[in-house]
Structures are given as structure tokens and as C-alpha cells.
N, C-alpha and C positions, 0 to 999 in steps of 0.2 A: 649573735651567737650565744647561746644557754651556756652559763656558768655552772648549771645544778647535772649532777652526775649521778643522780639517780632515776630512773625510770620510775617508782610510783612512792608513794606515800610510803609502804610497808618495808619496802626496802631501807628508807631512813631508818624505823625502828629497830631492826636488824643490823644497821650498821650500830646503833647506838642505843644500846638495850635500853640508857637511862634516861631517855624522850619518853619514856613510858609512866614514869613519875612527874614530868614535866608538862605532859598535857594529856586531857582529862578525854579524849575523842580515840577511839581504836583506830588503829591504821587501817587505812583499804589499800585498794588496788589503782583508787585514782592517781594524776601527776600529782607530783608535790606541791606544784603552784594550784592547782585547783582543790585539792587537800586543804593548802594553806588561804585561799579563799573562804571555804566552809567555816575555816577555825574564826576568821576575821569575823564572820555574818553570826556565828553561835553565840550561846550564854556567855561564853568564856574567849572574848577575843582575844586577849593576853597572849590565849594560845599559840594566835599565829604567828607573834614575836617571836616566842620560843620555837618555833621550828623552823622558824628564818635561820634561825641560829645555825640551827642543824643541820640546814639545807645547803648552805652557803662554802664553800672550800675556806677553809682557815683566816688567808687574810683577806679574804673577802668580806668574813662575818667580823671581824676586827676591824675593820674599816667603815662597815656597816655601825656596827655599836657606836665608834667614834662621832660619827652623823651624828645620830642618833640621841647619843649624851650630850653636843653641843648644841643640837637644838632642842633639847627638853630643859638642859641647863645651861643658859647662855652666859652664866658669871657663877664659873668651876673654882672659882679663890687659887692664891698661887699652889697649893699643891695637887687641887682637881687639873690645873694647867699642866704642870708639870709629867702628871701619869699622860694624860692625853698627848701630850706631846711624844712621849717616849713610845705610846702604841700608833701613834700617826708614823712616826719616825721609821720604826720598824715595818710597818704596811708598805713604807715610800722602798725600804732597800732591807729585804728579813733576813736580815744575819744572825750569827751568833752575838756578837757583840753587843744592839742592839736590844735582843731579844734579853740579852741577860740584863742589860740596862732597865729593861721594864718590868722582870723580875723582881730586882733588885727596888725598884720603887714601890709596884703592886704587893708586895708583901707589908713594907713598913708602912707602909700609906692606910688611911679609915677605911675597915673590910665596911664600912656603911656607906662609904660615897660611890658614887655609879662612875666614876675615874678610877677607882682603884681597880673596881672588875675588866675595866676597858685596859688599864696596863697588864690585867693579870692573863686575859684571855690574848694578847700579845707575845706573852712569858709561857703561854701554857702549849705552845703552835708547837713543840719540839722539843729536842735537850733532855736538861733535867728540871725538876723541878724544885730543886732546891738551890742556892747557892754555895754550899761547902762540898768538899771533894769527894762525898760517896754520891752517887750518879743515881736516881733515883730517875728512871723515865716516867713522862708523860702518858697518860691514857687518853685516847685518841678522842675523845669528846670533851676533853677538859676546856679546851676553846670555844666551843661553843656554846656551853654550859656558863662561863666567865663571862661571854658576849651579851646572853639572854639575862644572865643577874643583872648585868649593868642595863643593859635597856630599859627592864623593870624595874631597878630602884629606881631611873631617872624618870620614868614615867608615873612612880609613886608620889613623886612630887608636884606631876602637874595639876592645876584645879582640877576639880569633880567637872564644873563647866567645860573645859578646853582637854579634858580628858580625849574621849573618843575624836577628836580631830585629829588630836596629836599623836596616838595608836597609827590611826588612818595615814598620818606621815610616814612614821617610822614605816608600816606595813608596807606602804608603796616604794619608799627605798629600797627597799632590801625587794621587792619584786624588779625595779628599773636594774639594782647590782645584779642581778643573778639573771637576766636577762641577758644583758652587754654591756656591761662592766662600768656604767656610771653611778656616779655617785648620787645621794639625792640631796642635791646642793640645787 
């Protein structure tokens, strides 16, 4: 059963005006998964990372990422573990608690390591987005936009060589998750 809750391509855009700066291809009227094929086979496969993002229901694409950063960076140092942990944690049971916990990490943690965007697109599913007591809500694509930074910085780091395989992973995850709900383990 299809995790993806949109009918075509354009509608993603619509739901999230700022996919529009995130990838370089106009939205059509195709599905998303065949939208997101094109972006994979184009100049710019990148692209179709980032609208995995987009496509994905919140802790799906959170979950996704988490893959994702583990296997592009399989030795995250103890505080790459530690964000991963908290946005794993959150994926397994998304509460408040939780979700604030990886807030709480994704903020103080390296905005350059691809674990800090994986705890931040955790922390951004909801709430607030701060942690002191004026309530500052979420904008509804901040997780997936969090998801897709981290995918791409961890993918910045793979060789030039093992590049396009390692895309070719991530892409096929995030098509298995949004299919029926497995992981790409």
C-alpha cells in the first residue's frame, strides 16, 4: 500500500511552495514516483532525493534520512550517534518528549554534519520550534527540507567514484518506504 498522498507531481509543489527552490525540473501532472524517476535519470539527480523528502509523510522521511545518513556515513562519531539516535527514537514512538529531545540535540549539535539535520527534521514534525516558552510553530515542510539537507550533506561526502550508486540507494529507499513502509536496510 502507497505511503505517498499525493496524486501527481504538481500537487507536491503546491503543497510546498519551497520544492520550487529545491529542485530545478517544473512540476507536471505525472505521479510523484515517476516525476521522481525523471529527476533520478536527469542532469540534476540530487533532485530526486529532495523530493523524496517532500513526498514522504513526516516520519517516514525521517526515517528515511536516518537510512540514508547511516549508510552514506557509517562512523557518525559519538555526537553524529547520538542526533541519529534521538531521530530513530522519535520515528520508533513520535511524541512530544522525544521529539523535543531531538530538538534539543539538532539545535546544539554541527549545523554541517548530516545527524544534526536527521535530529532536526525529527524536531521539526510538529510543536514548536524552539525550546523556551513562546511557542513558535512549525511550517509544514520544515521536515522535509531537514530530511533532504541531511541526505545531501551525507551524500557530499561520498567519493566522486561511489557517488551515483550511493544516490541510486538512497533513491531506491525512499521509493521501497513510500511504497510499503520498509525500510532500505
Amino acid at each position: 500500500m502507497s505511503r505517498i498522498r499525493f496524486a501527481t507531481a504538481r500537487e507536491v509543489f503546491e503543497a510546498f511552495p519551497g520544492v520550487r527552490g529545491d529542485i530545478g525540473a517544473p512540476p507536471t501532472e505525472d505521479p510523484p514516483l515517476t516525476f521522481m524517476r525523471a529527476l533520478l535519470e536527469s542532469a540534476t539527480p540530487e533532485d530526486a532525493l529532495s523530493f523524496c523528502a517532500y513526498v514522504l509523510p513526516r516520519r517516514e522521511a525521517v526515517w528515511w534520512a536516518c537510512q540514508c545518513v547511516r549508510t552514506l556515513v557509517p562512523e557518525p562519531g559519538p555526537d553524529g550517534e547520538t542526533a541519529l539516535r534521538a531521530a530513530e527514537a522519535w520515528v520508533r514512538e513520535p511524541d512530544e518528549p522525544r521529539r523535543r529531545t531531538a530538538l534539543a540535540i539538532g539545535t546544539k549539535a554541527n549545523p554541517r554534519a548530516a545527524q544534526s539535520w536527521v535530529a532536526l527534521a525529527a524536531a521539526w514534525s510538529g510543536g514548536s520550534m524552539n525550546e523556551g516558552e513562546n511557542f513558535v510553530p512549525t511550517a509544514p515542510d520544515l521536515t522535509a527540507n531537514a530530511a533532504r539537507i541531511a541526505v545531501l550533506t551525507a551524500l557530499a561526502r561520498v567519493s566522486a567514484r561511489d557517488r551515483a550508486a550511493q544516490l541510486k540507494v538512497c533513491y531506491e529507499g525512499g521509493v521501497r518506504l513510500a511504497m510499503d513502509g520498509r525500510s532500505s536496510e
